[in-house]
N, C-alpha and C positions, 0 to 999 in steps of 0.2 A: 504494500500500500504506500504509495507517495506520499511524502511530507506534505505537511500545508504548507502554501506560499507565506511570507513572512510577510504582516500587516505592514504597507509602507506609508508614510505621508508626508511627502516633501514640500517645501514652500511654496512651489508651483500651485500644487492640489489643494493645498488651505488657501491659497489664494483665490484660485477658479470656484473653490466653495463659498466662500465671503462675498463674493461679486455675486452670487445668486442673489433674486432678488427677495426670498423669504428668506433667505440665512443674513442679508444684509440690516433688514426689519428687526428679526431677534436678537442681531447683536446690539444692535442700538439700543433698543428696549432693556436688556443685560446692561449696557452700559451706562443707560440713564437710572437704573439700580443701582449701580456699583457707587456712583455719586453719592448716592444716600449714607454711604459706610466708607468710604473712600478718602482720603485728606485731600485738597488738591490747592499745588499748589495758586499762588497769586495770577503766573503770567497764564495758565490753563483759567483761572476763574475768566480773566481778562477775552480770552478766546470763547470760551462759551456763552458768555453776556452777549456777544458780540452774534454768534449765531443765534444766539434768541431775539434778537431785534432785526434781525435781517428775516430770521424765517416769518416773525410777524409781520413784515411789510410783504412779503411774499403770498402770506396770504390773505391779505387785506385786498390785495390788487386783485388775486385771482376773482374773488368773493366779486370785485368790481366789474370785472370783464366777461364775466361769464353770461352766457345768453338764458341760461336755463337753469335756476337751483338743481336739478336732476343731473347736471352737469358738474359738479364738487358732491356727488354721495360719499367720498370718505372725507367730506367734514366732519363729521361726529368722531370717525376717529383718530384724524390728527388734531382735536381739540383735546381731547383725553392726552394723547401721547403729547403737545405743546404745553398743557398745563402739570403733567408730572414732570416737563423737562424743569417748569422753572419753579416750580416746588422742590426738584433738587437742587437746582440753583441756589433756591433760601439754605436747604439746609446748610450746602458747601459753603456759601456765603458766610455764614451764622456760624459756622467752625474757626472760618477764618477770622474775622472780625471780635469772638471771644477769644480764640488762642494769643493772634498777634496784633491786639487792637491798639495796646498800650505803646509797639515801635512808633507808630505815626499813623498820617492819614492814608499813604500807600500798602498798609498792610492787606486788604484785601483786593489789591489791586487796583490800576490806572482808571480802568472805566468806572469804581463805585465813587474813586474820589474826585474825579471830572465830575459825574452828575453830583456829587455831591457840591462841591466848590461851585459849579455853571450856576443850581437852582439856588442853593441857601444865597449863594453873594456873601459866603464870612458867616452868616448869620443862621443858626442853626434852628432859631426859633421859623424862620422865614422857610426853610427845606420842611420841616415837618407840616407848617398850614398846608403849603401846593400838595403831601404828601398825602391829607388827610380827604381834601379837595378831590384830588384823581381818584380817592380808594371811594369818595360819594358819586365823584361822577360813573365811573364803573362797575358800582354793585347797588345802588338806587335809582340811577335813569338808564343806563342801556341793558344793562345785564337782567334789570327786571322787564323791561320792556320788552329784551329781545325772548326772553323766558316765556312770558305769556305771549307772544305772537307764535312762537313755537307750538303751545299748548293749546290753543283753538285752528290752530293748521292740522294738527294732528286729528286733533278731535273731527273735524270739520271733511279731512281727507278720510278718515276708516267708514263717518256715519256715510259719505258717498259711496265706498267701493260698492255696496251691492246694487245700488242703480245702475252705476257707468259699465261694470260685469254685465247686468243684465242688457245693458245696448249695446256690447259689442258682443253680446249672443243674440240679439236681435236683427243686427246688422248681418250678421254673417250665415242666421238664416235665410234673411231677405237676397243673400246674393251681393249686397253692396260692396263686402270687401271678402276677400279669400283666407285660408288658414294660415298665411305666412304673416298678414296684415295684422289676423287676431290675435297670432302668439305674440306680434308685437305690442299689440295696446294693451293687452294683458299685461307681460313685462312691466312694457312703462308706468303701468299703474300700481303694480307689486313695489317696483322700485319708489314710486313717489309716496307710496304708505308707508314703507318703510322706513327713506329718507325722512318725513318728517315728526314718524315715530322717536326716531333714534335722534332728533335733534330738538325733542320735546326734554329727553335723558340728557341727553350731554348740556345742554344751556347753563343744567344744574355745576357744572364744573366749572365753566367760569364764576357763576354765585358763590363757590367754596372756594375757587379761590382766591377771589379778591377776602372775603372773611379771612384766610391764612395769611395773608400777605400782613394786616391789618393785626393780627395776635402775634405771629413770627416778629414784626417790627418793636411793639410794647414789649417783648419777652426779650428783645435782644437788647434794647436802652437798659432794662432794669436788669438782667446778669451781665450786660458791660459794665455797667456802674459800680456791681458787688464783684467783681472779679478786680475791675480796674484800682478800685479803693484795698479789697482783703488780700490781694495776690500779688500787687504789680507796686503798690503804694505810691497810688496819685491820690488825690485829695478829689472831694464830692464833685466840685467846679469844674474840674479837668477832666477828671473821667470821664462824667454828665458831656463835657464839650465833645472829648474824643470818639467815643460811642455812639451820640447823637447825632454826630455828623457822620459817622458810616455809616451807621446804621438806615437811615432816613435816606441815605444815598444809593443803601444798595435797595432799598425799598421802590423807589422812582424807578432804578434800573427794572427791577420785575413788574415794579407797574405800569409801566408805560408797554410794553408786548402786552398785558394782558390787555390793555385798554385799547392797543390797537386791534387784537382780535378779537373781545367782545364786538369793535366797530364792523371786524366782518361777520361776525353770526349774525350782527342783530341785521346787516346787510340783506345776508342768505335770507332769512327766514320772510323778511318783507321783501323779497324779488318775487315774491308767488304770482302769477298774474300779471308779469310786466316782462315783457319779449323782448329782447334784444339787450345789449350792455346798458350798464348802467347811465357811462355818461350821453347814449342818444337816445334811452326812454326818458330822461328827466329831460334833454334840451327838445323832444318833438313835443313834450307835453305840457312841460313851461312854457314855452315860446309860441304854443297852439294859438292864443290870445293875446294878440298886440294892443289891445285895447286896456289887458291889467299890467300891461308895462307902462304904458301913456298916463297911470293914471298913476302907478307907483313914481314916475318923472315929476308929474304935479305935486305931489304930495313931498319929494325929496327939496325939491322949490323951496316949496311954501315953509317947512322946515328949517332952512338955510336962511330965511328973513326974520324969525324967530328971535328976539331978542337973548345975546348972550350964546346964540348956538356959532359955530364955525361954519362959514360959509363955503368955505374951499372943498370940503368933503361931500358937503348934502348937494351942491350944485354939480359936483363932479359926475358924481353919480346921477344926479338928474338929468346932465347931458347925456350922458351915456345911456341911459334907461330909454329917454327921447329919441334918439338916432336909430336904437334897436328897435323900435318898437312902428317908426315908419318904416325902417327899412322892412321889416315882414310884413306892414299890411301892403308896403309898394308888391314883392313876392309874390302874396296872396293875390290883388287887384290882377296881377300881371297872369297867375295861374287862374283864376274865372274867367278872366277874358281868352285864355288859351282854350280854353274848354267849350266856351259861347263860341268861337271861331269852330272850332272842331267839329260841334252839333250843328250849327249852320252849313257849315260845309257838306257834312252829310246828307242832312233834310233838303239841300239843292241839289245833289247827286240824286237822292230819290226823288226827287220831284221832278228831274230832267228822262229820269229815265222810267218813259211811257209804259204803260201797260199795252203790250201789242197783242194784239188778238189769240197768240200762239199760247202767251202766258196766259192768257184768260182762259183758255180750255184745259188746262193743267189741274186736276182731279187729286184731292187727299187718298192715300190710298185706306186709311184706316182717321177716322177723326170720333173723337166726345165731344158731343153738343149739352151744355150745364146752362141750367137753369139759375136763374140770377142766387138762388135763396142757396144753392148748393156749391156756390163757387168758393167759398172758403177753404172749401175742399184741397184746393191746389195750392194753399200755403196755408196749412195746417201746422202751425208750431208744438202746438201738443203731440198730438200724434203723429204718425209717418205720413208725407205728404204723398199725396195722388201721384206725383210727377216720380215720387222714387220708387213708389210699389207699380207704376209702369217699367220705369229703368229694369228693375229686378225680375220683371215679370220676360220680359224679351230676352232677357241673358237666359231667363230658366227656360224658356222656346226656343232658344237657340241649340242648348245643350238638350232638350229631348228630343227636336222632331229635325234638326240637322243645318236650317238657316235662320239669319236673323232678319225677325221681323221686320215692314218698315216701319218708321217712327209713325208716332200715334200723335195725331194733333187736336190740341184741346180748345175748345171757344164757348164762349156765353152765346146763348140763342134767348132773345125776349119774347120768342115765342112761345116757348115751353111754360110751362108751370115752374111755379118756384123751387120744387121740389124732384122736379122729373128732367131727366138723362136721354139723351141718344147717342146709340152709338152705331157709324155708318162705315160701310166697306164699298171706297169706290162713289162715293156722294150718294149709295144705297142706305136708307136706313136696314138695319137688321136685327136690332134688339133696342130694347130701349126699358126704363125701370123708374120707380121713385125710391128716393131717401129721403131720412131725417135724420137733421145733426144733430149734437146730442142724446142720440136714442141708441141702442145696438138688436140689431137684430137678432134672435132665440130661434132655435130650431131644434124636435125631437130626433135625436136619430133612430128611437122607435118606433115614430111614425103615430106612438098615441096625439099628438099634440101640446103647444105650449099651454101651459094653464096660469102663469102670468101674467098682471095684467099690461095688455097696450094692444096696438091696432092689429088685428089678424090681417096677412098678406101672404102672397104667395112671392118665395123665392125666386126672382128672377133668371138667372143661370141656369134650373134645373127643374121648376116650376111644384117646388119643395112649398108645405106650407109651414109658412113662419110669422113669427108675433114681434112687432117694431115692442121694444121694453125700452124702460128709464135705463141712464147710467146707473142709477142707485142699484137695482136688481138686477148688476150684473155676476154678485157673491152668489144673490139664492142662483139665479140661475144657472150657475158652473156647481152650485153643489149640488142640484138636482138633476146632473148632465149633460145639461143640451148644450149644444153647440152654438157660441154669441161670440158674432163678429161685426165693427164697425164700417161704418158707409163707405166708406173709402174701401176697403175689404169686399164687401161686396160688389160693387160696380169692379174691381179689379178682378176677382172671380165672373161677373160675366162677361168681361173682355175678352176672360182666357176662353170661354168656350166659344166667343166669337169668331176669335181667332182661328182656334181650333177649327173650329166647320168651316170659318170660309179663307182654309192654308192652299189648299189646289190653284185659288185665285190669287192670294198673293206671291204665289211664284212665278213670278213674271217670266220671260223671253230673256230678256236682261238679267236677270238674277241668275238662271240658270247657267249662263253664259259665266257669270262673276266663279260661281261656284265650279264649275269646270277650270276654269283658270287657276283656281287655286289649289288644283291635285298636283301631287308630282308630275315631272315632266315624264316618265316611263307610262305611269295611269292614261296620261293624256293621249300617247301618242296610240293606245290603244283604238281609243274613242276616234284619232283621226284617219284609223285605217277602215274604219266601217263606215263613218259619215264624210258627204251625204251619198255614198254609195248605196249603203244598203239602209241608212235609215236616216230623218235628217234631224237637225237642230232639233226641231219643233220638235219630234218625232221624240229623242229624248227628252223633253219638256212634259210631253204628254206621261209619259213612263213614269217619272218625277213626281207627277200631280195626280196620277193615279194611287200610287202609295201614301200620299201624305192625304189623299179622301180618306182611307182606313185607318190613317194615323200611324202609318207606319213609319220609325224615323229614317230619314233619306243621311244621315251622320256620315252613315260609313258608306260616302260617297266611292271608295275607289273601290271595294265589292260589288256595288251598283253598276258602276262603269263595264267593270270587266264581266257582271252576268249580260249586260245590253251586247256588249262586243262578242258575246259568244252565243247568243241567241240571235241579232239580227239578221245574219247572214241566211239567206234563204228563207227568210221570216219577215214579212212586212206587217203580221197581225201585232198591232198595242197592246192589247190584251193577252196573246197570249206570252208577248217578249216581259211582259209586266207579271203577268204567271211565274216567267221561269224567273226573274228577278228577286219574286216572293220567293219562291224552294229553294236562293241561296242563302235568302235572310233566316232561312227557318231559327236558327238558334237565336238570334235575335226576334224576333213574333212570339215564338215559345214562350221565352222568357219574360217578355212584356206582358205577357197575361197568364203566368201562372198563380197558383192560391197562394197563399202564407205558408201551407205546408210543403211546398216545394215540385204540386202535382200540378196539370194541366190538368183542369176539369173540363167534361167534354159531353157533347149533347150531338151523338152520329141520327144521320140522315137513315131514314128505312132505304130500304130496295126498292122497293114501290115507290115512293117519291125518287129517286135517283132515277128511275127508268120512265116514270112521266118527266121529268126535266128534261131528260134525255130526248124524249121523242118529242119533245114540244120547241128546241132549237129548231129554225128557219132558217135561209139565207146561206150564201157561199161562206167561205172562210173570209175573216175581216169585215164581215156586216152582218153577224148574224145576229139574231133577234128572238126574244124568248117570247112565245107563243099559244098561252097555257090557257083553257077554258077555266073562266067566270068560276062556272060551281066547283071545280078543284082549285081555283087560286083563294076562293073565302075557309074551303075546307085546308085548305096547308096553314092560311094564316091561323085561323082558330087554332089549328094545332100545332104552332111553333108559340104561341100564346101560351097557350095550356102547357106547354113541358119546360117554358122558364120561364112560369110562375110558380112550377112546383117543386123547380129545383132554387129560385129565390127563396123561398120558403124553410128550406133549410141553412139560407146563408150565402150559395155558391155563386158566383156571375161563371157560367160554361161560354166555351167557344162552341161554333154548331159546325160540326166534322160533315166536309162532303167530296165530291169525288175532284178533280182539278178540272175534269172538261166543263162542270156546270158553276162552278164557285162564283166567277164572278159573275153570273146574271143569277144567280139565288142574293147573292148580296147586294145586287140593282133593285131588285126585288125587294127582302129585308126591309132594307133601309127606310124605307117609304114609310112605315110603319114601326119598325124599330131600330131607330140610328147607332142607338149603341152598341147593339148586337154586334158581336164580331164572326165572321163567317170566314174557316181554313179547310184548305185542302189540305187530301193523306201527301202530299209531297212536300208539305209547310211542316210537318211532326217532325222534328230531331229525332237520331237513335236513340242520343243520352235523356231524352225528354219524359220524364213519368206522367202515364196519365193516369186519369182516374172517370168512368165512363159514370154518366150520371142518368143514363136514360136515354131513348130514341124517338126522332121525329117520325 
């Protein structure tokens, strides 16, 4: 067995480990320990003060510059690690100053007796007032100040989290923004409860230690004086001098960093709500109104004629406050009249440019006609505006049936009731409804009906009956089950089904065209070896527009392409190149209409009806025509009636199984009577596809 390697650690490697960036953290943290128990000398005290007054400008600036509190999150805790640096500071200081107090005033080093000597002036009475002054300014006006603004930030940010939660789970139902968007605003919102959680707890650290600074000071005059008189033997006068003036010196030295970073917490915590640095939210916001500077200049005037005041100062400033205060409303005057130009110049571009006949016949392809009393509809601040449960509603038709709709355009009609809707396909009307705002509509999904009171209606979309309720009874009514949704909701549900039925039509010539161009170019070149040889543009438009009548989604456009280009050839019938289109999508159709439990449930065609369909086609191939005697077409409808009612009746919506030569004229048929019924041939069943047989026509 081999020796172990012998553990090595040369300079090198304790170096490359010190330069990490957590091992550089800990030793600091270690090292501002070691302080606490450590002697150090004078010229190190001198270097340390020195970096505490520099780190405090450091981040005084940052706390200034920064555009977003959420932007300094580890303030809390380099306030923690700033304020143990100079509470070791006291200590070391306080060692030095009682050990070598009695050599002179340099025993604790250059910097305590510069600030001492700069503030007292000789006068040691005169160092302790300013001493006593900064320990009020810094632990009764900013440090409380900045404390409580911390503590209703705090409060203020956690009572919102579950609202703002709940809108960007609303949002992200609606389709507005994607899951990369949500894990962000999520994030950002963790982080900002966080942050001003944690800076509710840390504020506390500067309040204790301006209080330390303030007892370490008395505690060091009074065992300077007993150490300097019992140990050293100077007399009360002298000691009281020598002590008081270090001590009060080195007092200034730690409070002036604390007082410059109290100046940035209490900074951070009031940037809540103000975008951008500090010094261009305060100059766009001050300077917004030249009219309270014109009047701050009067008032610095009138001050300056005051008998006994200085004039040189208040008129200074009152020139100065006057010049500023034209010069931005000259700006302002100069930016209305830039804006008056700009809108004039437009409204003469539109007014020059006629409405020519061409654009007069230019048709909405989908438009809402609102009635004056429903129009609030479309900027709704409370709830989700009409215009964005539209936006969201096209994105979600985009993604199920394969293209995007075209824009939906919205207008007031003073024809309408105040109350009542239309909504037109092509300047057709084709549905149309009433709302009321403030009300939410109730619906059983048992079908007993609503027994709350408000106006019994029939659901427009689906011709469901439903009961207009108060907002107030929107609690009972979710806890009695039914289903209540607002106006806006509703009119956006029967857009969707308008949409729906009438998608064959809004896939234009041109659309079709967009949507091809947008396949790979291999997809494409497929489509360009068939057409218009064997079939044309139109030809696949038609194909297109036949699927999306059954709602079938046209998404996986390049499966679609390549069943056309292997069906046209020698094949000019729509119908049946549309047939074999459907038997490629089968795993797609399947899927679209299986149960919850993962089966296709199924309602097959008899033999006898498949063999009357049968004989009752007409016509060549490409024009045939379904041909079915009166008394069998009332007796098939009764009985496609009757076998899903009674398979509704258990729950199930079935597809109705039939042969591929008859499907699509049974589903010509169908529809007339019942639109929703879905009707598949045996060549639309996937192998992997479980059914589950519910009955027979």
């Amino acid at each position: 067995m081999a020796a172990a390697a012998p553990l090595r650690l040369d300079a090198r490697s304790l170096l490359q480990a010190v330069m990490r960036g957590d091992v550089a953290l800990a030793c600091i943290v270690l090292f501002i320990l070691a302080i606490l128990l450590v002697p150090l000398p004078a010229w190190g005290m001198d270097f340390l003060l020195a970096l505490s007054i520099t780190s405090s400008i450091l981040i005084l600036l940052t706390a200034l510059l920064i555009k977003n509190p959420l932007e300094f999150t580890a303030f809390p805790a380099v306030l923690l690690l700033t304020t143990l640096f100079r509470l070791a500071l006291n200590v070391a200081s306080t060692r030095l100053i009682l050990s070598h107090g009695h050599q002179g005033p340099q025993a604790a080093g250059d910097v305590i007796n510069a600030f001492g000597e700069f503030v007292m002036e000789g006068n040691f009475v005169i160092g302790v007032i300013v001493f006593i002054i900064l320990v009020i300014v810094n632990f009764v006006v900013i440090t409380r100040g900045s404390t409580r603004i911390a503590e209703v930030a705090a409060r203020f940010t956690l009572d919102s989290m579950p609202g703002k939660q709940m809108a960007i789970d609303a949002d992200l139902s609606a389709g507005l923004i994607n899951d990369k968007e949500a894990r962000a605003r999520r994030k950002a919102l963790e982080d900002e409860s966080s942050f001003f959680g944690a800076m509710d707890g840390a504020s506390k650290f500067v309040r204790g230690d301006a209080i330390a600074g303030l007892l370490i000071t008395v505690i060091n005059i009074i065992g300077g004086i007993i150490i300097g008189v019992t140990s050293h033997g100077l007399d009360i006068a002298q000691a009281g001098d020598v002590y008081t003036r270090l001590t009060v010196g080195d007092g200034l030295v730690s409070q002036i960093p604390a007082l410059i970073i109290s100046v940035a917490a209490g900074l951070l915590v009031s940037k809540a709500g103000v975008d951008g640095a500090a010094d261009k939210a305060l100059a766009a916001q001050l300077a917004g109104y030249p009219q309270a500077l014109g009047m701050v200049a009067a008032c610095a005037a009138i001050a300056g004629v005051l008998p006994g005041m200085p004039l040189l100062p208040f008129w200074s400033l009152a020139i100065a406050s006057g010049l500023l205060a034209w010069n931005l409303r000259r700006i302002g005057l100069q930016k209305v009249e830039a804006e008056q130009q700009q809108k004039a110049a437009d409204e003469a571009a539109a007014a020059t440019a006629e409405e020519t006949p061409q654009a007069a016949l230019a048709m909405d392809e989908i438009r809402i006609e609102l009635g004056f009393g429903i129009l609030p509809l479309i900027n709704d601040v409370q709830g989700r505006r009409l215009t964005d449960q539209i936006k969201a509603l096209r994105k979600t038709l985009a993604q199920d049936l394969g293209f995007v709709t075209p824009p939906v355009r919205i207008l007031d009609n003073v024809q309408l009731g105040s109350d009542q809707y239309s909504i037109r396909v092509r300047e057709m009307e084709v549905g149309e409804g009433r709302l009321r705002l403030g009300h939410l509509l109730a619906m059983d999904p048992s079908g007993r009906g609503v027994t709350l009171p408000g106006d019994a209606v029939k659901e427009p979309a689906f011709g469901l009956d439903a009961t207009w309720i108060a907002e107030s009874d929107r609690e009972e009514a979710s806890f009695r089950g039914y289903t209540v949704v607002d106006p806006a909701t509703v009119l956006t549900t029967h857009l969707t089904e308008i949409i729906k039925e009438h998608m064959p039509e809004l896939l234009t010539f041109a659309e079709t065209k967009k949507l091809i161009k947008e396949l790979p170019k291999d997809t494409q070149s497929l489509l360009d070896d068939v057409t218009p040889t064997h079939i044309s543009w139109a030809g696949v438009q038609r194909v297109l527009q036949n699927l999306l009548r059954e709602r079938v989604s046209i998404r996986d456009l390049g499966a679609i392409v390549e069943a056309i280009a292997e069906a046209a050839p020698g094949n000019n019938d729509l119908v049946q190149i549309t047939e074999y289109v459907r038997a490629k999508l089968a795993r797609q159709i399947c899927a679209q209409h299986k149960a919850p439990d993962g089966a296709l449930p199924i309602l097959t065609l008899s033999l006898a009806w498949e063999q009357a369909f049968a004989e009752a086609l007409v016509g060549e191939k490409g024009e045939r025509q379904l041909a079915l005697a009166p008394t069998k077409l009332h007796q098939f409808v009764a009985d496609i009636r009757t076998a899903f009612e009674r398979a509704a009746m258990t729950g199930d919506m079935p597809v109705l199984l039939t042969s591929p030569i008859v499907r699509p004229y049974l589903r010509a048929l169908i529809e007339r009577f019942r639109p929703s019924t879905v009707v598949m041939s045996q060549n639309e069943i996937h192998p992997k596809v479980k059914l589950r047989t519910l009955g027979q026509v």
